[in-house]
ROROKE-896474 format. One record per residue (C-alpha): x, y, z. Coordinates in steps of 0.5 Angstrom, whole numbers, padded with zeros to 4 digits, always signed. Each point is the difference from the previous one (the first is absolute). Layout:
# ROROKE-896474
XYZ/...
***
This chain:
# ROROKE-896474
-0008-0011+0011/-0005-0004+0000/-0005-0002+0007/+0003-0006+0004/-0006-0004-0002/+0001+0002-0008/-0007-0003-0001/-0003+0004+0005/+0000+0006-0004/-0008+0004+0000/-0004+0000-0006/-0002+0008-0001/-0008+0001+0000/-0003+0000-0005/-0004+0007+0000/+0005+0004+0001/-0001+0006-0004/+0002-0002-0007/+0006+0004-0004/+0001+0006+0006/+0006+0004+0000/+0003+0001+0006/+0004+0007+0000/+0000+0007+0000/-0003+0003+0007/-0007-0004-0001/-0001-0005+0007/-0002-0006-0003/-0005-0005+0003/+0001-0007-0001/-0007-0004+0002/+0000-0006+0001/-0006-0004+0003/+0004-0006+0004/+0006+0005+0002/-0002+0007+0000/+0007+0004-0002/+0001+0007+0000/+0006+0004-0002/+0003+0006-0003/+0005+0000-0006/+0004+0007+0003/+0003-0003+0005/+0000-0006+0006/-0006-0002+0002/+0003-0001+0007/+0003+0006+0002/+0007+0000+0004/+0002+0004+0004/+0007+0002-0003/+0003+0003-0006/-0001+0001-0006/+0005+0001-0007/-0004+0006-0004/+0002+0001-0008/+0006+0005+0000/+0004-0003+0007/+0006-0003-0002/+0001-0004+0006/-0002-0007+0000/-0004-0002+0006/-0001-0008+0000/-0006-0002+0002/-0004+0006+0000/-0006+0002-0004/+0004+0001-0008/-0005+0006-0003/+0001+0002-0007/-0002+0005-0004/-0008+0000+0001/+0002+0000+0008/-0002-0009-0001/+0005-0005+0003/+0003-0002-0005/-0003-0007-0003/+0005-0004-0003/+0001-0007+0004/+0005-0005-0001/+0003+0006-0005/+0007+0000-0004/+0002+0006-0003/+0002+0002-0007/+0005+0005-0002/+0000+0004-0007/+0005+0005-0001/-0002+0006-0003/+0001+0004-0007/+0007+0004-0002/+0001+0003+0006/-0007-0001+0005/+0002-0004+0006/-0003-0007+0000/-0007-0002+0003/-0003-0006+0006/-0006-0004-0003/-0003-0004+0007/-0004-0006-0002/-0003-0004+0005/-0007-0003+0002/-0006+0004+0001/-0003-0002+0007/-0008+0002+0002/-0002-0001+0008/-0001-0006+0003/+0002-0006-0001/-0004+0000-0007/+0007+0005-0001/+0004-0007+0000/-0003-0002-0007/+0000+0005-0006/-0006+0004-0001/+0004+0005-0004/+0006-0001-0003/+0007+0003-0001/+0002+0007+0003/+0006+0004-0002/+0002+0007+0002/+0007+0003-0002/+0005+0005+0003/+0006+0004-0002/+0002-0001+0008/-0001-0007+0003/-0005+0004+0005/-0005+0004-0003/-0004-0004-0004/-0006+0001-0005/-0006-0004-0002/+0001-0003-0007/-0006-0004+0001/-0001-0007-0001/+0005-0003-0005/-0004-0007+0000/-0008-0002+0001/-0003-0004+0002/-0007-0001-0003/-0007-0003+0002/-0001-0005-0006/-0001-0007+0003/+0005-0005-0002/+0006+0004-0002/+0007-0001+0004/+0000+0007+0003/-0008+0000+0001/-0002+0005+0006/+0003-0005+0007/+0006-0003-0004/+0006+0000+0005/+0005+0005-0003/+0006+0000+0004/+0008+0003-0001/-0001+0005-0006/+0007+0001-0004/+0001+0004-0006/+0006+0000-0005/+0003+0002-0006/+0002-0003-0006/+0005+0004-0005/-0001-0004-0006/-0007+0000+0000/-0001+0007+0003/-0006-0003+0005/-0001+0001+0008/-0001-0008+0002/-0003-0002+0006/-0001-0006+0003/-0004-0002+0007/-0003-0006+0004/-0006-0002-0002/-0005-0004+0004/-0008-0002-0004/-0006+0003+0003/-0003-0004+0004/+0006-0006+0001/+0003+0003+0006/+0008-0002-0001/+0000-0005-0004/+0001+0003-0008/+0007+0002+0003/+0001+0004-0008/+0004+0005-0003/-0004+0006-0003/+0003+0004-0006/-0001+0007-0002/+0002+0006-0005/+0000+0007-0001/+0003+0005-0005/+0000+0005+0006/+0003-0001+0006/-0006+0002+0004/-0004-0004-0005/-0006-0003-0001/+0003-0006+0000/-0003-0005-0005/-0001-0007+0003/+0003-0006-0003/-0001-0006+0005/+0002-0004+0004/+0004-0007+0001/+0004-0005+0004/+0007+0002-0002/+0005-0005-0003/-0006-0005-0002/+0004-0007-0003/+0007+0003+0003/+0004-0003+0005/+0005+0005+0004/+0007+0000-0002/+0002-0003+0007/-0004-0004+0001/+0004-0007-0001/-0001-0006-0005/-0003-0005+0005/-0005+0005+0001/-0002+0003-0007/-0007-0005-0001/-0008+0002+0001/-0002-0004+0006/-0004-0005-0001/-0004-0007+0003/+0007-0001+0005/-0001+0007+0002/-0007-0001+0004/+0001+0000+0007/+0005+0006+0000/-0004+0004-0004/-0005-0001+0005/+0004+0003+0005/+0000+0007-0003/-0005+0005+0004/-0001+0006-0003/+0000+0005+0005/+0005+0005-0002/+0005-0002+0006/+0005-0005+0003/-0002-0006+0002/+0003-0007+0003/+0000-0004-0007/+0002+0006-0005/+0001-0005-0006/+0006+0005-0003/+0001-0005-0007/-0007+0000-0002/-0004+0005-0001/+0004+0003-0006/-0001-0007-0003/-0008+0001+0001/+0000+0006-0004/+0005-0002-0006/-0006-0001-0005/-0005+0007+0003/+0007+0004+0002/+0002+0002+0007/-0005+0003+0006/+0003+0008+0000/-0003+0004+0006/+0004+0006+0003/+0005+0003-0005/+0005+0006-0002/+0003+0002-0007/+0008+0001-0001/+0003+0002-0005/+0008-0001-0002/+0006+0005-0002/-0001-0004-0006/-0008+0001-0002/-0002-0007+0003/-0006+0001+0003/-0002-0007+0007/-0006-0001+0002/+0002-0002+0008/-0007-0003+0003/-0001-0004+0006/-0003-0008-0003/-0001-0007+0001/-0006+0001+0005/+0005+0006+0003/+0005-0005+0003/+0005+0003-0006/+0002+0006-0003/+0002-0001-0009/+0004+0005-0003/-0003+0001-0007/+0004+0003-0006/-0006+0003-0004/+0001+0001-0008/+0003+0006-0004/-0007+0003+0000/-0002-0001+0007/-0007-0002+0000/+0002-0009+0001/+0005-0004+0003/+0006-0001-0004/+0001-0008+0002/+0005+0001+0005/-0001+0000+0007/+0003-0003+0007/-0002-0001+0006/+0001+0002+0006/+0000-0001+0007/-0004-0007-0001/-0005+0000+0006/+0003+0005+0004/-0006+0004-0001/+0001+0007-0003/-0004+0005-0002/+0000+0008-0001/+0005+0001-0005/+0004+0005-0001/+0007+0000-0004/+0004+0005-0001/+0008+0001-0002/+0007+0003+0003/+0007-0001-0003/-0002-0005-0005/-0003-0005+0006/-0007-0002+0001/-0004+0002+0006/-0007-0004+0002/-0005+0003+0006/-0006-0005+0001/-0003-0002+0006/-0003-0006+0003/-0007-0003-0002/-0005+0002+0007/-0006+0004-0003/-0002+0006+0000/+0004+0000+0007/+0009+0003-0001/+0005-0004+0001/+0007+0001+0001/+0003+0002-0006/+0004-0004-0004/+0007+0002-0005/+0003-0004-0005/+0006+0002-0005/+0003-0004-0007/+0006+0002-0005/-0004-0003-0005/-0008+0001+0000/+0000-0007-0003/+0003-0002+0008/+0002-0003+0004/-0003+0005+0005/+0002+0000+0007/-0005+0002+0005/+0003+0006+0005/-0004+0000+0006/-0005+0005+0002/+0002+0007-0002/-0005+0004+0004/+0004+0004+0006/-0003+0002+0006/-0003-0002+0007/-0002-0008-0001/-0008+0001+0001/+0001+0005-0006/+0005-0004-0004/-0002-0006+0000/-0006+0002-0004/+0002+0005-0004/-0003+0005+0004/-0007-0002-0002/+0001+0000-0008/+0002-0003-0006/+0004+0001-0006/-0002+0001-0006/+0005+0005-0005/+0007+0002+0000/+0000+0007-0004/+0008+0003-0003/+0000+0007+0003/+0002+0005-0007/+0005+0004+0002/+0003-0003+0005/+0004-0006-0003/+0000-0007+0004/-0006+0003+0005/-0006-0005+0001/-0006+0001+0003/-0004-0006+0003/-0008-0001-0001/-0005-0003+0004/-0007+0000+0003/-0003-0001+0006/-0007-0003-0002/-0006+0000+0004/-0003-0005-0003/-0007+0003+0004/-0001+0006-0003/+0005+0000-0006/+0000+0006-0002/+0003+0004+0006/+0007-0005+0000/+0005+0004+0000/+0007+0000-0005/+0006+0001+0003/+0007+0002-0003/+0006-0001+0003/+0008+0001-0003/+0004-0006+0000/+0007+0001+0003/+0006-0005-0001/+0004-0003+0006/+0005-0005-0003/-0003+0000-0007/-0006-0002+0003/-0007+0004+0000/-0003+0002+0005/-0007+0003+0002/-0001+0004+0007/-0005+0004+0002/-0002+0007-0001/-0005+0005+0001/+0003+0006-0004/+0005+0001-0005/+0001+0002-0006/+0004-0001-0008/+0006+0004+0005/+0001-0007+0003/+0004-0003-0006/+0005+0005+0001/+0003-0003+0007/+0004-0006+0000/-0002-0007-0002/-0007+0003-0003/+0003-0003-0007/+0003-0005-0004/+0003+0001-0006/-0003-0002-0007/-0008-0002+0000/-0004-0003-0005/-0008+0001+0000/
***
């Protein structure tokens, strides 16, 4: 998610309060000069009347403040979820990573880091503390007020490593670095040890991309390269053959983005790129730390981003969503028999009255979580940003339900894992 006007992102101030630590029940007071924010850490800065999911429910409550075991809302924006089986006999646990927000719109740059919590059962959640800093040094990648969005975390059988990758913005360059940030761990719930960030696929050309258009551009292709906007989102002019060939040399722009692994151990990265207007779907190599050198591209101009790729009886399923800034959208459903393609776009999946649907109830996606134990059940994830006071936006998980092979999300404001017992709640073999 980037804002309509990628370049309009504000640039954090420079007397914060260097290398604060915002937990564990301490109000903190973020001063700055010119803009004077004040928040706490424990819970939102702008209290709803409504209800709260304390650590211990076993329901899910969409949208309601998401307390963990500290009695914090739960930090974990733009999140994925990582499932670690357990040893002999012991069940298996959730780990939750996902963007540590602060209060105001400071909380839409990085002012801490990563943040994971860990649960045995989807809805009692615990602080695992922060898995990935950031840091005060000057001119580093994740220097304090980076942009560090949509956080995911694999693992690598080979290697025994946990894997994370994320979008990665410069402080101080608004949206225009659009890179991708690797880190690793020994543990799941880290540290993690910062390895870089790149632009993927630098010197690749895609695997669909036809002969006539595998060329660098070059003195013939002045006036259309002048067309190109860069605000994130759709325009009249979108040139769909272009952009990809402008950034042959340094790599493909990747901002909003999501990790799948195969039944098969291939891992993809599936990022929104070329100034947003397309998606890539990126196989990554053995060891899960760069691009294999295999990518395609997606929906060239139709502008998508927040991916989120799962699979059901062995066909492939994509929900993204349009590019309108921090304001929703409807949501937006695909699906293919290959994850090469071709992929066919299904419509909006969201069911309910119009004014709700049409912008997926005030969210937008983010993950798609395999229930264990319950084979072939999914759970949609997503976010309702609120780009004004970051931390208070609110996550919103939801079970998926299939009509005529299709996946379908409706609103709930209560249920529970019970639900995947009902028909049409699950679909079959699943790969994560």
């Amino acid at each position: 998610m980037c804002p309509k006007n990628c370049d309009a992102l504000p640039t954090p101030p420079q007397d914060m309060i260097s290398g604060m630590q915002i937990r564990k029940a301490v109000v903190i007071l973020l001063l700055a000069t010119t803009q004077g924010w004040l928040f706490t850490d424990r819970t939102s800065a702008a209290q709803d009347a409504g209800s709260e999911a304390k650590y211990g429910d076993t329901v899910f409550q969409p949208g309601a403040l998401w307390l963990d075991d500290h009695g914090a809302h739960i930090n974990a924006h733009g999140g994925g979820v990582l499932f670690v089986p357990g040893k002999t006999s012991q069940g298996g646990t959730y780990y939750w990573f996902g963007e540590h927000k602060v209060g105001g719109e400071l909380g839409n740059t990085a002012q801490v880091g990563v943040r994971v919590y860990s649960s045995k059962n989807l809805t009692a959640w615990k602080d695992e503390g922060i898995a990935l800093k950031v840091t005060d040094e000057a001119n580093t990648d994740l220097q304090r007020g980076c942009v560090l969005e949509r956080p995911k975390v694999i693992y690598n059988r080979k290697t025994k490593k946990f894997v994370m990758w994320f979008h990665l913005e410069l402080a101080g360059r608004a949206y225009t670095a659009a890179r991708s940030g690797v880190a690793v761990a020994d543990q799941v719930a880290g540290p993690y040890s910062y390895l870089g960030s790149f632009r993927p696929n630098a010197r690749v050309w895609p695997l669909n991309a036809p002969p006539t258009s595998k060329y660098p551009v070059g003195p013939g292709d002045e006036a259309e390269l002048k067309r190109i906007q860069n605000t994130g989102g759709p325009y009249d002019g979108y040139p769909t053959n272009i952009i990809y060939r402008r950034d042959f040399a340094g790599g493909q722009m990747a901002r909003d983005m999501t990790l799948f692994v195969d039944e098969d151990g291939r891992a993809y990265h599936i990022y929104a790129s070329e100034e947003n207007g397309t998606l890539h779907i990126s196989q990554l190599s053995d060891d899960y730390l760069r691009p294999a050198g295999r990518y395609v591209r997606v929906f060239a101009g139709s502008h998508h981003e927040a991916p989120a790729l799962f699979k059901a009886n062995g066909r492939y399923f994509l929900f993204s969503s349009h590019c309108t800034g921090w304001a929703p959208n409807a949501g937006r459903l695909a699906v293919a028999d290959s994850i090469w393609g071709p992929w066919q776009e299904l419509g909006n999946p969201w069911k309910g009255p119009e004014q709700k649907s049409s912008v997926s109830y005030g969210t937008q996606s983010t993950f798609v979580l395999p229930v264990e134990g319950h084979p072939g059940a999914f759970i949609f994830m997503a976010d309702e940003w609120r780009p004004k006071n970051a931390i208070d936006g609110r996550h919103v998980w939801l079970p998926i339900s299939w009509e005529k092979g299709q996946p379908v999300l409706e609103w709930q404001d209560r249920w529970d894992l019970s639900v995947f017992k009902k028909p049409g709640f699950s679909r079959g073999n699943t790969a994560r």
